[in-house]
C-alpha positions in Angstrom: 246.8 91.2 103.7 249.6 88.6 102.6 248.8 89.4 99.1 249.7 93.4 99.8 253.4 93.9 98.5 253.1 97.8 97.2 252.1 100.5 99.2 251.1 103.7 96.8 251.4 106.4 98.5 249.6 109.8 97.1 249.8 113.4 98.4 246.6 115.8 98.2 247.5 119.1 97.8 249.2 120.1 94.4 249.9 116.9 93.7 246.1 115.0 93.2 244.1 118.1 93.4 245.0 121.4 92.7 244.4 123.4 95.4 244.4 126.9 95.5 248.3 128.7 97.6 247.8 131.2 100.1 248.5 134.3 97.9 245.9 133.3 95.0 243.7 132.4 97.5 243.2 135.0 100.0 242.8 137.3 97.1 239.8 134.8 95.7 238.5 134.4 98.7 238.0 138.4 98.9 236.3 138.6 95.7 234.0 136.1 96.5 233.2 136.8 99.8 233.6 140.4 99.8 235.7 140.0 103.3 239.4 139.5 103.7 240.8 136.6 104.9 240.1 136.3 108.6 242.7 134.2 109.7 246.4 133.9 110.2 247.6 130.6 108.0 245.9 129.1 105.2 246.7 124.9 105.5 244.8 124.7 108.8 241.7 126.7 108.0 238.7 125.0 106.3 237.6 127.4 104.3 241.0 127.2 101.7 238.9 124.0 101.1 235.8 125.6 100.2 234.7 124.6 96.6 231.9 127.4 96.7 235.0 129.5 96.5 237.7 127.7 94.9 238.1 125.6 91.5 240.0 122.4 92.3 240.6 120.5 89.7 242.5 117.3 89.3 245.9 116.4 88.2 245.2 114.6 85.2 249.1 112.5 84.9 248.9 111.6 89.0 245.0 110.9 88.2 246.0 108.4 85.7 248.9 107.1 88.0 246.2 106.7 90.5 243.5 104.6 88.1 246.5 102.3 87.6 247.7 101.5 90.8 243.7 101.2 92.3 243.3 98.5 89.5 246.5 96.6 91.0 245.2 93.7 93.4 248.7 93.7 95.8 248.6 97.3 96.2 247.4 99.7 99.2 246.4 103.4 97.5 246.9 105.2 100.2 246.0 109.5 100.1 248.8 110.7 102.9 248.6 114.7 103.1 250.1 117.3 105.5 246.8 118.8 105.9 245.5 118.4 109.8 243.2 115.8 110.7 240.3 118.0 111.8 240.0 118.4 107.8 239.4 115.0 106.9 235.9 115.4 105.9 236.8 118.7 103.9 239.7 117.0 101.9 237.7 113.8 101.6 234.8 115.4 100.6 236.8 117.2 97.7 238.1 113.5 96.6 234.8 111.8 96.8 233.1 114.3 94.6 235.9 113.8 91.9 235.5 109.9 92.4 239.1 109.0 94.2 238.9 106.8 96.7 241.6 105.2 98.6 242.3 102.3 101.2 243.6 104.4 103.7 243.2 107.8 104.0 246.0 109.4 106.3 246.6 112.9 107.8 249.1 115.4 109.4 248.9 114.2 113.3 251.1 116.5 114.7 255.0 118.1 113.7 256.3 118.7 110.4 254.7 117.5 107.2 257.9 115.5 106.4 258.3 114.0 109.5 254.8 112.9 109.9 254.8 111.2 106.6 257.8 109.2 107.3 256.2 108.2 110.8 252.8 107.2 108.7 254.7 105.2 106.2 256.7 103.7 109.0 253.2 102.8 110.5 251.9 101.6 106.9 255.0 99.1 106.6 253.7 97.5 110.2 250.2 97.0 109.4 251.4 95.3 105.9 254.2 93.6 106.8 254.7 92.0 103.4 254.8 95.1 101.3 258.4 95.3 99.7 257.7 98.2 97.7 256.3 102.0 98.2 255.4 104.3 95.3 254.9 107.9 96.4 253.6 110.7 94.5 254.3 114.3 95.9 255.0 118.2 94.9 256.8 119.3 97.8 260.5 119.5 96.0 262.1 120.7 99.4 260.6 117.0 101.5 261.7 114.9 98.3 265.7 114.6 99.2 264.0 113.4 102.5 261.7 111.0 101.4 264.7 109.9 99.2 267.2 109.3 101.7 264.3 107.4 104.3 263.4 105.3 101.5 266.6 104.4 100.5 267.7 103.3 104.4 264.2 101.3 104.6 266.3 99.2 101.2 269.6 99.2 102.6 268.0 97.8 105.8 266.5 95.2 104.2 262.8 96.1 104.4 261.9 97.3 101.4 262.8 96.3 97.8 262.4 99.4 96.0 261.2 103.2 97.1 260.5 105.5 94.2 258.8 108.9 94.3 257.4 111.2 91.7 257.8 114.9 91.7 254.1 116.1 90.5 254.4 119.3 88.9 250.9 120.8 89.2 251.2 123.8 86.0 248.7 123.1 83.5 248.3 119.5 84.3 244.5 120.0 85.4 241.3 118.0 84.2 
């Protein structure tokens, strides 16, 4: 672990994959199915990970990004989503069949998405305590401010040498 000096941090939905929204996808899931959508919310539910109903294909820029940084021997490729943890073997599922695989894989565990990625991160930096550099990859434009401003208090603190994050713009950016 002393060699570890990056974390590279990479968000699942819209940003490595893309996965289907609520409005395209309660309308696909009706046309496959035949049946509405039987629930209330669509991040929770398992079935918005269903690839019997729904193409997911990859981000082919952040998929590139991510070949680089796994091929970087002081780096941690970490997948960090909002999604809740009783879908970890849906989302991972989805990344195994498209051959990603990570060092850590990390998940919603309660709260906002924002705030429970900054708490992981936090936790990240304590496990490798000689990482002096995050890279994060992420689609969410209204957390990015946030992640901006934590990242640049984990520098002026002394912690970190450098915090960068790239905005992943999903539209026709699919392989």
């Amino acid at each position: 672990m002393e060699k570890i000096k990056k974390l590279s941090i990479f968000d699942f939905d819209d940003t490595l994959v893309n996965t289907p929204l609520p409005d395209y996808g309660e309308i696909k899931y009706k046309e496959v199915t035949g049946k509405e959508w039987p629930y209330q919310g669509w991040w929770s539910k398992k079935e918005s990970l269903d690839t019997d109903i729904f193409d997911m294909p990859l981000n082919k820029d952040v998929h590139s990004d991510y070949l680089k940084e796994k091929n970087n021997p002081d780096t941690v490729v970490v997948m960090l989503t909002g999604r809740i943890i009783k879908l970890a073997d849906y989302v991972k599922k989805i990344l195994d069949e498209k051959g990603l695989h990570f060092d850590e894989y990390r998940y919603n565990m309660g709260g906002s998405t924002d705030k429970s990625k900054m708490k992981t991160m936090e936790q990240l930096l304590e496990k490798y305590p000689n990482v002096v550099e995050i890279q994060c990859w992420d689609d969410r434009l209204e957390h990015i401010p946030i992640f901006e401003q934590w990242g640049k208090e984990q520098c002026l603190s002394g912690r970190l040498k450098d915090f960068s994050i790239t905005v992943v713009c999903s539209d026709n950016n699919q392989i």
